[in-house]
MIDOSE-1310 file (N, C-alpha, C; in nm, 2 decimals, decimal comma, always signed):
residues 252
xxxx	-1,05/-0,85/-2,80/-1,06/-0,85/-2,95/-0,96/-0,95/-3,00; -1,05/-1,07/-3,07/-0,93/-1,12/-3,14/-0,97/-1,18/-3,31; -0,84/-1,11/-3,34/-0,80/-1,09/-3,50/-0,78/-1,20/-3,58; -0,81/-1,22/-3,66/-0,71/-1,33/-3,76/-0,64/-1,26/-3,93
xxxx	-0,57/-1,17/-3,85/-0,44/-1,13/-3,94/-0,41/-1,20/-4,05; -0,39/-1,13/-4,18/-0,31/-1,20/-4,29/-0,18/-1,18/-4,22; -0,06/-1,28/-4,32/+0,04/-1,29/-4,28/+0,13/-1,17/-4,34; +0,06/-1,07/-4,44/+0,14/-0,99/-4,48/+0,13/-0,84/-4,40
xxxx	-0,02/-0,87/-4,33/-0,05/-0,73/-4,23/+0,07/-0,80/-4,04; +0,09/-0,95/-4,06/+0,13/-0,92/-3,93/+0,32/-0,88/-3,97; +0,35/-0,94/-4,09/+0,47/-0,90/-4,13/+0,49/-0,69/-4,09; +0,39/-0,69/-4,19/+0,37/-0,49/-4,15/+0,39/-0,43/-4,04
xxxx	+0,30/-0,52/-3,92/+0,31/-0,46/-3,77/+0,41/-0,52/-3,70; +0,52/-0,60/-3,76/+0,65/-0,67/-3,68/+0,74/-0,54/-3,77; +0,72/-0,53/-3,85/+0,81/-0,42/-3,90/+0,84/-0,28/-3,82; +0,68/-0,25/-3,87/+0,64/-0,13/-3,74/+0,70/-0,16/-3,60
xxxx	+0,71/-0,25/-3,57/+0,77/-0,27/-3,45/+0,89/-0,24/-3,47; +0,95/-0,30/-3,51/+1,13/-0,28/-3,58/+1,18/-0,16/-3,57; +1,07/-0,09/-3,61/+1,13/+0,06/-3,68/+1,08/+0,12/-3,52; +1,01/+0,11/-3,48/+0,90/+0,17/-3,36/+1,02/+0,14/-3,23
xxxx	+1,12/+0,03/-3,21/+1,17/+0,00/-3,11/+1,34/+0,11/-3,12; +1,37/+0,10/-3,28/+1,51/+0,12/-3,32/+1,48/+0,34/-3,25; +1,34/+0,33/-3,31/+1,29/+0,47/-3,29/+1,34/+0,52/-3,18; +1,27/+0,45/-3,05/+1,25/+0,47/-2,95/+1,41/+0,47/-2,88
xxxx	+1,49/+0,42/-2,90/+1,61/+0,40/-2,85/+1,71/+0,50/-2,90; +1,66/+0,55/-3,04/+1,78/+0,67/-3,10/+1,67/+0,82/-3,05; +1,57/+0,84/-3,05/+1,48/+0,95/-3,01/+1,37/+0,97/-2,98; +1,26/+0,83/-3,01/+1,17/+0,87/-2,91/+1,06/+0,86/-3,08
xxxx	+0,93/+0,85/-3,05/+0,84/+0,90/-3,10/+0,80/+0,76/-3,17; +0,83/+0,66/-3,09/+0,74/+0,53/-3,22/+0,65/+0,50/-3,20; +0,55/+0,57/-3,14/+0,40/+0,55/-3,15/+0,37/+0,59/-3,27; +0,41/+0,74/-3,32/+0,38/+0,78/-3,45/+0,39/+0,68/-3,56
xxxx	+0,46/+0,56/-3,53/+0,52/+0,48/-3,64/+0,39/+0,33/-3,67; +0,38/+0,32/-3,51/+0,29/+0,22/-3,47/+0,16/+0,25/-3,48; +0,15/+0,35/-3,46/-0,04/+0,40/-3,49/-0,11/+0,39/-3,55; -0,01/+0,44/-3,71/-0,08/+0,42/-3,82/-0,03/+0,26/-3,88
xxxx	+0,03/+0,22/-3,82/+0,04/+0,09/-3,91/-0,07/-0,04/-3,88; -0,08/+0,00/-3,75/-0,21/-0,08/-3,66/-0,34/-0,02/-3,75; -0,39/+0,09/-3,77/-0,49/+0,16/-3,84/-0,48/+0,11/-3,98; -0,37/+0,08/-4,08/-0,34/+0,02/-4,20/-0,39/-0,12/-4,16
xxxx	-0,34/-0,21/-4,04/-0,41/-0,34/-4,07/-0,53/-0,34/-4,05; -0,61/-0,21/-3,99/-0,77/-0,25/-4,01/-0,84/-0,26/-3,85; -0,74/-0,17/-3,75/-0,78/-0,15/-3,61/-0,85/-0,05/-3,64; -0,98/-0,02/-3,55/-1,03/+0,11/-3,50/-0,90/+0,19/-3,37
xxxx	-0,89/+0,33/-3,40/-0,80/+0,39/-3,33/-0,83/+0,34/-3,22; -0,90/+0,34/-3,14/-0,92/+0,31/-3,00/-0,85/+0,13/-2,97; -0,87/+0,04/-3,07/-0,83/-0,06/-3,06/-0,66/-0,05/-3,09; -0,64/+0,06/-3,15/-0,47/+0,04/-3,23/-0,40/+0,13/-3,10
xxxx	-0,50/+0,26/-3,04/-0,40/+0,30/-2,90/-0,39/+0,21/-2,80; -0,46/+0,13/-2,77/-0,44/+0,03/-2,65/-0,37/-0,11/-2,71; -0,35/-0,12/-2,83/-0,28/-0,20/-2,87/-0,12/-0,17/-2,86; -0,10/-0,05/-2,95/+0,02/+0,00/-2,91/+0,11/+0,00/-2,78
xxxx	+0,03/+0,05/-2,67/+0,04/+0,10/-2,56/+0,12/-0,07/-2,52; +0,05/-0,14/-2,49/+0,09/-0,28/-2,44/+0,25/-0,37/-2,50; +0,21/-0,32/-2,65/+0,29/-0,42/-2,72/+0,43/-0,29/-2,71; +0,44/-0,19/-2,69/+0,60/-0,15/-2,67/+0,61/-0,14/-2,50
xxxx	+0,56/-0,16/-2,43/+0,56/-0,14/-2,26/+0,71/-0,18/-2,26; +0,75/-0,34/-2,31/+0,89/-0,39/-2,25/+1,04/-0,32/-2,31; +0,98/-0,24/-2,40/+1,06/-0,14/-2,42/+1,11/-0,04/-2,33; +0,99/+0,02/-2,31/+0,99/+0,12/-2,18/+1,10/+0,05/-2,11
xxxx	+1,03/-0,03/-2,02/+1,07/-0,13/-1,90/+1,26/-0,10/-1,95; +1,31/-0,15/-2,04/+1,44/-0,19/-2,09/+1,50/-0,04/-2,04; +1,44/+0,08/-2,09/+1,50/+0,19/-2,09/+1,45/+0,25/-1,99; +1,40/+0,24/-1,87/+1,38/+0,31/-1,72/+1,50/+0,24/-1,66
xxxx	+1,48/+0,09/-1,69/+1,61/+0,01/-1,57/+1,73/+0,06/-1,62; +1,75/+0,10/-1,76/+1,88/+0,19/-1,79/+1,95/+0,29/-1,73; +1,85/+0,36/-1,71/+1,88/+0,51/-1,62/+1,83/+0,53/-1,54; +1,81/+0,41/-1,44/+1,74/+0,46/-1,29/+1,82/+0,48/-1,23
xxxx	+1,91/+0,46/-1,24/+2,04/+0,55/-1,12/+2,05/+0,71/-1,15; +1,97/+0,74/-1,25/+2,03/+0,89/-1,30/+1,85/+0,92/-1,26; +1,80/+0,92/-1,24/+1,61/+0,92/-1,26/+1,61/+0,96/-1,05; +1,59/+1,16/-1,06/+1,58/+1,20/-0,92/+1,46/+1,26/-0,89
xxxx	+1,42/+1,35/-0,79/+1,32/+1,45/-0,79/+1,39/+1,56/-0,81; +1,32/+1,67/-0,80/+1,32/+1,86/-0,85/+1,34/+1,87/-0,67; +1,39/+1,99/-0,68/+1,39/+2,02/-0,54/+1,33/+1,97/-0,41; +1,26/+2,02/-0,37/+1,18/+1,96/-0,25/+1,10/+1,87/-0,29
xxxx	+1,04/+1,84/-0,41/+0,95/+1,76/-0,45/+1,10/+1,59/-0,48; +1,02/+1,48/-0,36/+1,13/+1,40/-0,42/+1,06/+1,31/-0,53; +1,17/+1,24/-0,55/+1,10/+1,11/-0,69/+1,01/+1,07/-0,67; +1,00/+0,99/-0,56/+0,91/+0,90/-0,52/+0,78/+0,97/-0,51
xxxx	+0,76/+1,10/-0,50/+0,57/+1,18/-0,51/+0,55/+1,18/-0,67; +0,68/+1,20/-0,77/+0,67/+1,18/-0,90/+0,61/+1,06/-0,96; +0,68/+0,98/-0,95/+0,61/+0,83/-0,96/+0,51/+0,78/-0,93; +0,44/+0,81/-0,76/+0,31/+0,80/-0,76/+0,21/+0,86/-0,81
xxxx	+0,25/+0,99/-0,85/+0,16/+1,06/-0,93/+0,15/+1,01/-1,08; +0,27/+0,96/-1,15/+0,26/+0,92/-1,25/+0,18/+0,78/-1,29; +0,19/+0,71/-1,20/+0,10/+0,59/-1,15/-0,03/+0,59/-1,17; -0,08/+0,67/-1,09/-0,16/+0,71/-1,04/-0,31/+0,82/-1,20
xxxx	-0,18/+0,90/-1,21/-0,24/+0,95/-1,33/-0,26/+0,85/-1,46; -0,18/+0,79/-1,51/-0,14/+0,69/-1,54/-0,32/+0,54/-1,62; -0,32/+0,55/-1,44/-0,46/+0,48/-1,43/-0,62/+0,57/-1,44; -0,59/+0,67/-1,44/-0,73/+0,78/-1,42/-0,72/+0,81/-1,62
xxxx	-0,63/+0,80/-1,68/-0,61/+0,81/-1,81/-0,68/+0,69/-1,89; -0,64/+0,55/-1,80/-0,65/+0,47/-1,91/-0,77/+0,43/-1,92; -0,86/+0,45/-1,76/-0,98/+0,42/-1,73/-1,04/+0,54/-1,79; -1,03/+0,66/-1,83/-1,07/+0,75/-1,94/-1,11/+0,68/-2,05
xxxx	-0,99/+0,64/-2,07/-0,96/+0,54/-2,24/-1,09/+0,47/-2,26; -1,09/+0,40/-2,16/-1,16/+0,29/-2,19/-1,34/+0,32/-2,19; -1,35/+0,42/-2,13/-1,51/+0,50/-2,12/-1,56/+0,54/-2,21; -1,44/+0,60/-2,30/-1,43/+0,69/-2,41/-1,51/+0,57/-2,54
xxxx	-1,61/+0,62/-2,61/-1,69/+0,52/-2,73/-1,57/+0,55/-2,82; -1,55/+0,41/-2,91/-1,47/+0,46/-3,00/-1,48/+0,54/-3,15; -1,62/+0,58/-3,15/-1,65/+0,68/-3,23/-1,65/+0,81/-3,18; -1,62/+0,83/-3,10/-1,57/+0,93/-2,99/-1,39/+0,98/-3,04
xxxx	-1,37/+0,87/-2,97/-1,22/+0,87/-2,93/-1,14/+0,92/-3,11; -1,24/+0,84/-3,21/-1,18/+0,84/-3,37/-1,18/+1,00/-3,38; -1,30/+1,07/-3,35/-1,32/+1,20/-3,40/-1,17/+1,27/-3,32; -1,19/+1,23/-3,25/-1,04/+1,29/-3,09/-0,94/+1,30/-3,14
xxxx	-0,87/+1,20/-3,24/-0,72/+1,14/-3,25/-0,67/+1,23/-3,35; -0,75/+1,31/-3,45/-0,67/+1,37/-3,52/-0,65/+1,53/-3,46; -0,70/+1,55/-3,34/-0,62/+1,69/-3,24/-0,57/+1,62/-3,16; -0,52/+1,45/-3,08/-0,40/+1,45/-3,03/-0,26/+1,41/-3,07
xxxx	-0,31/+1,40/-3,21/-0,18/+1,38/-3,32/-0,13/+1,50/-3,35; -0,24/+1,59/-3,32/-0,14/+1,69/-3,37/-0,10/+1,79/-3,30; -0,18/+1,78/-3,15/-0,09/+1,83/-3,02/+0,05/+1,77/-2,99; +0,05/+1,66/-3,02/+0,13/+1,55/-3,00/+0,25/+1,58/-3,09
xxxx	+0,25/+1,62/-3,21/+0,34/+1,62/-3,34/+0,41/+1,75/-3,26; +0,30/+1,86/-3,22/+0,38/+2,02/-3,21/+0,47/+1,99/-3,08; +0,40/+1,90/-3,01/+0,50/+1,92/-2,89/+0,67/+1,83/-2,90; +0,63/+1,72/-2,99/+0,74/+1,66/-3,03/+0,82/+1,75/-3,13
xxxx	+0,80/+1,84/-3,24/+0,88/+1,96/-3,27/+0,91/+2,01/-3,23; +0,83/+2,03/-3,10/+0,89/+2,17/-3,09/+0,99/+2,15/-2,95; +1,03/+2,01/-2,92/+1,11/+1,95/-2,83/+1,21/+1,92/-2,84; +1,19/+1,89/-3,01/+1,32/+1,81/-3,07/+1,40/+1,95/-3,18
xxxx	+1,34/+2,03/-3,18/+1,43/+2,17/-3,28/+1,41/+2,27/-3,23; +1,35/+2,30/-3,09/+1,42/+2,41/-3,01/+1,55/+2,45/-2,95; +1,61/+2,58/-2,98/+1,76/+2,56/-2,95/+1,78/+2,61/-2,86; +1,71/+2,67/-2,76/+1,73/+2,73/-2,63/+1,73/+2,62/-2,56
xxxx	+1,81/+2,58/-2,44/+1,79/+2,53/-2,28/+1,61/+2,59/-2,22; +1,54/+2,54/-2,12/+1,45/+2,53/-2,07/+1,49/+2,56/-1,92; +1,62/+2,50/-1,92/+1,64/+2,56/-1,80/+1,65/+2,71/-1,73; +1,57/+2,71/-1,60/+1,59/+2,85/-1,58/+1,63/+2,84/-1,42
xxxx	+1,70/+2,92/-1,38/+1,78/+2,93/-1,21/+1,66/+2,93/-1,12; +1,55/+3,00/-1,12/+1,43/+2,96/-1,02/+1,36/+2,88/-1,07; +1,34/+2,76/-1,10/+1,27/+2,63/-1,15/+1,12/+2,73/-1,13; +1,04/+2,59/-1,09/+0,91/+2,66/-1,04/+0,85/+2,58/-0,92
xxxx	+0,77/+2,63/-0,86/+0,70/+2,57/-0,71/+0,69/+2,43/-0,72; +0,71/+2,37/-0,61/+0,65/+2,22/-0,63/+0,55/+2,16/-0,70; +0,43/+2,28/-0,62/+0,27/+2,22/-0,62/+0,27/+2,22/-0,80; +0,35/+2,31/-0,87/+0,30/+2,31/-1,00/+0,35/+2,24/-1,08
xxxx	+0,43/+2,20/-1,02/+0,54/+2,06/-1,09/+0,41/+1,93/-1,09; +0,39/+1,93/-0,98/+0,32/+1,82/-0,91/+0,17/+1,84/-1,01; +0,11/+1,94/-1,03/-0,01/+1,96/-1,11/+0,03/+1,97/-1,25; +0,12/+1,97/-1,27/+0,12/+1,95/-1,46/+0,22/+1,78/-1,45
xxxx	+0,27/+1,72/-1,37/+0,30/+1,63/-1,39/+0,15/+1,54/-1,35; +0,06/+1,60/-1,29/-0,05/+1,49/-1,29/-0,12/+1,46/-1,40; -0,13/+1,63/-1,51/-0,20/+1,64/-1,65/-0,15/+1,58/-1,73; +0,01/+1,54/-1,74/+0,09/+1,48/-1,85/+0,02/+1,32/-1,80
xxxx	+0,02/+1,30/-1,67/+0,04/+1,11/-1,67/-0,16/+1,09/-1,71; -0,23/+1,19/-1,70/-0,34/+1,12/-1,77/-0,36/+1,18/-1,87; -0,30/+1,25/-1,96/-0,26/+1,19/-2,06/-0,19/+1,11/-2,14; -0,11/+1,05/-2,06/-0,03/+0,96/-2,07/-0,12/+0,86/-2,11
xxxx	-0,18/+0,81/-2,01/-0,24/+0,68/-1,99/-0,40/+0,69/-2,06; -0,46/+0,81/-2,15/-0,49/+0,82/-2,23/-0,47/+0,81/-2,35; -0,36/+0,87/-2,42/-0,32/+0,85/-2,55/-0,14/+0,83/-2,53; -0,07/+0,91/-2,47/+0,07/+0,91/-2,48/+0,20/+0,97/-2,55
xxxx	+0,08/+1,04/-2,71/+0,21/+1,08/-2,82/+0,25/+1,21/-2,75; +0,42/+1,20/-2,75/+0,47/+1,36/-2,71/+0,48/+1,38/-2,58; +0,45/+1,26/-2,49/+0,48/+1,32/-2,31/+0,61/+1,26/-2,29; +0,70/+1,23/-2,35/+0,85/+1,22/-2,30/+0,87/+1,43/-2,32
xxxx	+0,85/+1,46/-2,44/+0,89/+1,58/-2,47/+0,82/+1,67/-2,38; +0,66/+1,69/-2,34/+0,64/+1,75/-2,22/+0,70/+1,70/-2,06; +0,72/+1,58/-2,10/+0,81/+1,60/-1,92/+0,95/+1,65/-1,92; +1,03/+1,66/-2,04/+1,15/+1,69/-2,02/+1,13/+1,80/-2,02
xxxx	+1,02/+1,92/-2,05/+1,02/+2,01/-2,07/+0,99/+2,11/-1,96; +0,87/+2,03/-1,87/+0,88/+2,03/-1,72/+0,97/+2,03/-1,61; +1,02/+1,91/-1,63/+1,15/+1,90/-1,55/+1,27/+1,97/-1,59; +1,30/+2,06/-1,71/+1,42/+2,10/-1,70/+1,41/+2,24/-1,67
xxxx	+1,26/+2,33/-1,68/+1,22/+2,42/-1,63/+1,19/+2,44/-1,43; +1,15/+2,32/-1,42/+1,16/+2,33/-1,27/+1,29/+2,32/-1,22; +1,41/+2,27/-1,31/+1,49/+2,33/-1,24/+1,63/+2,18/-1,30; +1,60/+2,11/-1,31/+1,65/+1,97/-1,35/+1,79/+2,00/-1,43
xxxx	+1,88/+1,90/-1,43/+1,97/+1,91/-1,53/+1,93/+1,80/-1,71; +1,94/+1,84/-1,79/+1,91/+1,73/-1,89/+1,94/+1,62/-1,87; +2,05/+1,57/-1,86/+2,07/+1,43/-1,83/+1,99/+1,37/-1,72; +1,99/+1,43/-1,63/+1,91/+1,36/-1,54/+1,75/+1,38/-1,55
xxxx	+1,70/+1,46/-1,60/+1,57/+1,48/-1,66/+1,52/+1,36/-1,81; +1,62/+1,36/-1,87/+1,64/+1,23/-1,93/+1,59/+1,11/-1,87; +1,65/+1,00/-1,75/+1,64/+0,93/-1,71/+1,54/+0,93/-1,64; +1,51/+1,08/-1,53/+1,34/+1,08/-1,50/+1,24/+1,08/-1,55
xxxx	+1,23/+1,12/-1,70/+1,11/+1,11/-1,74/+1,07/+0,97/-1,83; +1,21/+0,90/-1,79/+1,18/+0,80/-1,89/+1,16/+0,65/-1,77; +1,19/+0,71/-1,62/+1,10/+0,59/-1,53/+0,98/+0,59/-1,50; +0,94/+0,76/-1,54/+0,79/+0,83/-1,54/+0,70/+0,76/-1,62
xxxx	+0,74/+0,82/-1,72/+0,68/+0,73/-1,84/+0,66/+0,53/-1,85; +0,79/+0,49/-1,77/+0,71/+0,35/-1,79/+0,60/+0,36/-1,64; +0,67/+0,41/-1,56/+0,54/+0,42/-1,45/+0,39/+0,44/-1,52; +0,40/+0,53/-1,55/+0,23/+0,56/-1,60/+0,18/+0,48/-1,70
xxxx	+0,25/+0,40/-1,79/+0,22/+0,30/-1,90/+0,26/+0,18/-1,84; +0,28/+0,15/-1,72/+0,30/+0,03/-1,67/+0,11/+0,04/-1,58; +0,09/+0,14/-1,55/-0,02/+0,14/-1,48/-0,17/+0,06/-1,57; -0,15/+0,18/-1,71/-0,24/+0,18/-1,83/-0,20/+0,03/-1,86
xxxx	-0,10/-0,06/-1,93/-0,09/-0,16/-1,95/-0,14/-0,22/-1,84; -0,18/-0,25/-1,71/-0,22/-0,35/-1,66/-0,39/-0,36/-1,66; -0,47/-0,22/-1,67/-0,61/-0,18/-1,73/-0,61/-0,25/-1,84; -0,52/-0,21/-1,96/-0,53/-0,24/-2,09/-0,57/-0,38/-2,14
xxxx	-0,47/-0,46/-2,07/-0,49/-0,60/-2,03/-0,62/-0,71/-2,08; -0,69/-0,63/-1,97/-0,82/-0,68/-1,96/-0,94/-0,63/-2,04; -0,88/-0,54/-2,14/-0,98/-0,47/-2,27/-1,02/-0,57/-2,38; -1,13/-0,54/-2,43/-1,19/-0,62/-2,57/-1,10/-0,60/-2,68
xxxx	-1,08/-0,47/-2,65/-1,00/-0,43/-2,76/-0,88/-0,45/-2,81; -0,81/-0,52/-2,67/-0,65/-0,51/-2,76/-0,69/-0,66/-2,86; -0,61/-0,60/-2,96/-0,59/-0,75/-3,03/-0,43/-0,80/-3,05; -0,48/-0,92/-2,99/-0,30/-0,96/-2,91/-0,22/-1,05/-2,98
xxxx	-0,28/-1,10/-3,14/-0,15/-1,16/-3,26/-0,09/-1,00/-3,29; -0,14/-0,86/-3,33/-0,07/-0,77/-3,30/+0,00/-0,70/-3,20; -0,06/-0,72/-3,13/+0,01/-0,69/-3,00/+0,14/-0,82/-2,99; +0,17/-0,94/-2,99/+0,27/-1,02/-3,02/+0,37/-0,97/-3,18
xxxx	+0,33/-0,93/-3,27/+0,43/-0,92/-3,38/+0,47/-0,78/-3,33; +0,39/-0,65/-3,32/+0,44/-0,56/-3,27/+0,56/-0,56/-3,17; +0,56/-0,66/-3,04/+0,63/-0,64/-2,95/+0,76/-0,71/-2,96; +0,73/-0,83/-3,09/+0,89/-0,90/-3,08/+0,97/-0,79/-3,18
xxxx	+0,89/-0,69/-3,28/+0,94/-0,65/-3,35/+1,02/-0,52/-3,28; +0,96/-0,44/-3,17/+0,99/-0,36/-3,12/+1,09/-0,43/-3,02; +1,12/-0,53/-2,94/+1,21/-0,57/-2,87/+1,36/-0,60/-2,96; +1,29/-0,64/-3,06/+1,45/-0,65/-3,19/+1,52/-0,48/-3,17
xxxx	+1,38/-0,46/-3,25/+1,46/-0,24/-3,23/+1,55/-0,16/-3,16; +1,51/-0,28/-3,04/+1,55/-0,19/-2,95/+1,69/-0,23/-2,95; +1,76/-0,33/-2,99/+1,90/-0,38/-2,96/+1,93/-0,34/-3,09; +1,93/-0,31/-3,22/+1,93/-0,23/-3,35/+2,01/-0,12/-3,28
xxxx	+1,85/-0,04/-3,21/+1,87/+0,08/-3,15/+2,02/+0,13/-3,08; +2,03/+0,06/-3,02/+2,16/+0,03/-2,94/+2,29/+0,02/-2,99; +2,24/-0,02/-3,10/+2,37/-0,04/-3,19/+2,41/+0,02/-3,25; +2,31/+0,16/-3,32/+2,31/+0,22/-3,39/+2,33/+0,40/-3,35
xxxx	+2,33/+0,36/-3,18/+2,30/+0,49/-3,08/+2,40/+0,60/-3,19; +2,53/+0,58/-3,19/+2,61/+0,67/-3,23/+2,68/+0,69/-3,38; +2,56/+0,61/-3,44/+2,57/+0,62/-3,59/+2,50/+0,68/-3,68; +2,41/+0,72/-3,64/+2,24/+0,75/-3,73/+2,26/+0,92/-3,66
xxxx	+2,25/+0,99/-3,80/+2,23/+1,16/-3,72/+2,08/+1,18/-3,70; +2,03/+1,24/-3,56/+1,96/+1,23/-3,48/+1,83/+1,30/-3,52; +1,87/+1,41/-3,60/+1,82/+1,54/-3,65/+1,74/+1,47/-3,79; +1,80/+1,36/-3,88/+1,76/+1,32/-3,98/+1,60/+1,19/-3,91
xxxx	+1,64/+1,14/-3,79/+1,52/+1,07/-3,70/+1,41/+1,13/-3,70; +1,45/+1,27/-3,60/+1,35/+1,32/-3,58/+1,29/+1,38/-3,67; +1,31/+1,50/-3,77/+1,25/+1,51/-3,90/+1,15/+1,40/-3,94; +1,22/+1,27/-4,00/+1,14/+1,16/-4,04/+0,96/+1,12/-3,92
xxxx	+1,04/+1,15/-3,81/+0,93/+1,16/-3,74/+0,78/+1,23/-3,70; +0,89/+1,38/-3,69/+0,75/+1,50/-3,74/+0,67/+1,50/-3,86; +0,76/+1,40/-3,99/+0,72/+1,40/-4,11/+0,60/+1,30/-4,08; +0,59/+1,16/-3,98/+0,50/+1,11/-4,00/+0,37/+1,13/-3,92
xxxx	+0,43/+1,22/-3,85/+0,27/+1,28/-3,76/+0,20/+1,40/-3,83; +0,28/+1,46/-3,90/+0,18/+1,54/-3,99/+0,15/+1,47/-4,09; +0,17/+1,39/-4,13/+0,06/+1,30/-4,22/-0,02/+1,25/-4,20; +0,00/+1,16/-4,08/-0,10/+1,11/-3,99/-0,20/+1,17/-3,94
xxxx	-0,17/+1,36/-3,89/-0,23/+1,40/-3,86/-0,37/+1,45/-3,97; -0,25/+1,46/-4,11/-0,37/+1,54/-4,22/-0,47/+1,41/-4,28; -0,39/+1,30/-4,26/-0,48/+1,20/-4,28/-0,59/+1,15/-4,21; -0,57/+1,15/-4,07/-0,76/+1,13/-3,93/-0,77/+1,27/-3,95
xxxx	-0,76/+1,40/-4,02/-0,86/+1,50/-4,03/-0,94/+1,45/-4,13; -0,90/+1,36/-4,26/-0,95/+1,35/-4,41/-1,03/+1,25/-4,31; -1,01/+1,15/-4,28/-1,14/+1,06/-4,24/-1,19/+1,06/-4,16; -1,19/+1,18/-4,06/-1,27/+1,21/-3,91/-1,42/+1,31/-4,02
């Protein structure tokens, strides 16, 4: 797919990037930011999820090599089966994606926005720990970590918050569930981005403003780690997926 963008929609989606990178680096959720701004310039959803997907990947990338020293497996289950599975799932998602008609996928997006939004609230303003002293069996670690990476490599909103949610119930400590789900995650979107690649659909002057704008963010981000209250992020966040979400119900 290739676009010829005004210069005020690519300003829009360098911004979205901006905000989508600074996001991702204080809490997480700048797809919600990205989605609909791609959908404002005039993508079909299907064209704006595999666009997104590509144009923040080197984000990812920045924040797995961050914390790969802290990024382990759950008990008997080591890392390395995690990753492949994530991989793995990863690619069974994105080749979903891609099967999927995009009059299909449009009707879709306004129930995984809003699966997506609940899991991200209810990840980010839950006050209990997840942790529990008997984690749980491998095999079911290993079977809902397969469901999260194709959906991962499907759509993506809200699987940082189901893997941490996973891993701190099988048994994990936060910190370190932190940095594994966040090698997970580029694993599985490193998979989807190399499918993605070779799609009609991405359109790649957005995919380029998006990704310089989101690589800026991310050093923002960084800068801003222990200044910005976290709680005021996230809010703003949930705020934009229930919009997003009441809005693809209004046009689905």
């Amino acid at each position: 797919m290739h676009s010829a963008l005004d210069s005020h929609l690519i300003l829009l989606i360098g911004l979205a990037g901006l905000y989508a990178g600074t996001q991702n680096t204080l809490a997480g959720g700048g797809s919600f930011v990205t989605f609909p701004a791609l959908l404002l310039a005039g993508l079909n959803p299907l064209a704006a999820n595999i666009t997104s997907t590509i144009a923040l990947f080197p984000s990812q990338v920045n924040m797995a090599w961050g914390g790969r020293g802290l990024a382990d497996g759950v008990g008997p289950l080591k890392f390395r089966t995690l990753f492949i599975i994530s991989l793995v799932g990863g690619i069974a998602g994105a080749l979903l994606l891609l099967s999927t008609p995009a009059s299909f996928f449009a009707r879709l997006v306004p129930w995984l926005i809003l699966f997506a939004t609940a899991v991200f609230t209810w990840g980010s303003f839950r006050t209990k720990p997840l942790h529990t002293a008997d984690g749980m069996p491998a095999w079911l670690l290993m079977a809902i970590q397969s469901g999260i990476a194709i959906y991962g490599g499907y759509f993506g909103g809200g699987i940082g918050f189901l893997m941490l949610a996973a891993l701190t119930i099988a048994g994990q400590a936060v910190r370190t569930s932190i940095a594994t789900k966040n090698v997970l995650a580029m694993a599985m979107n490193a998979s989807a981005v190399v499918i993605f690649a070779f799609s009609s659909q991405v359109d790649w002057p957005a995919v380029f403003a998006l990704g310089i704008g989101a690589v800026a963010g991310s050093f923002i981000g960084g800068a801003l780690m222990n200044r910005l209250p976290e709680k005021a992020l996230r809010l703003f966040v949930v705020a934009v997926g229930v919009v997003l979400t009441v809005w693809m119900f209004l046009r689905s």
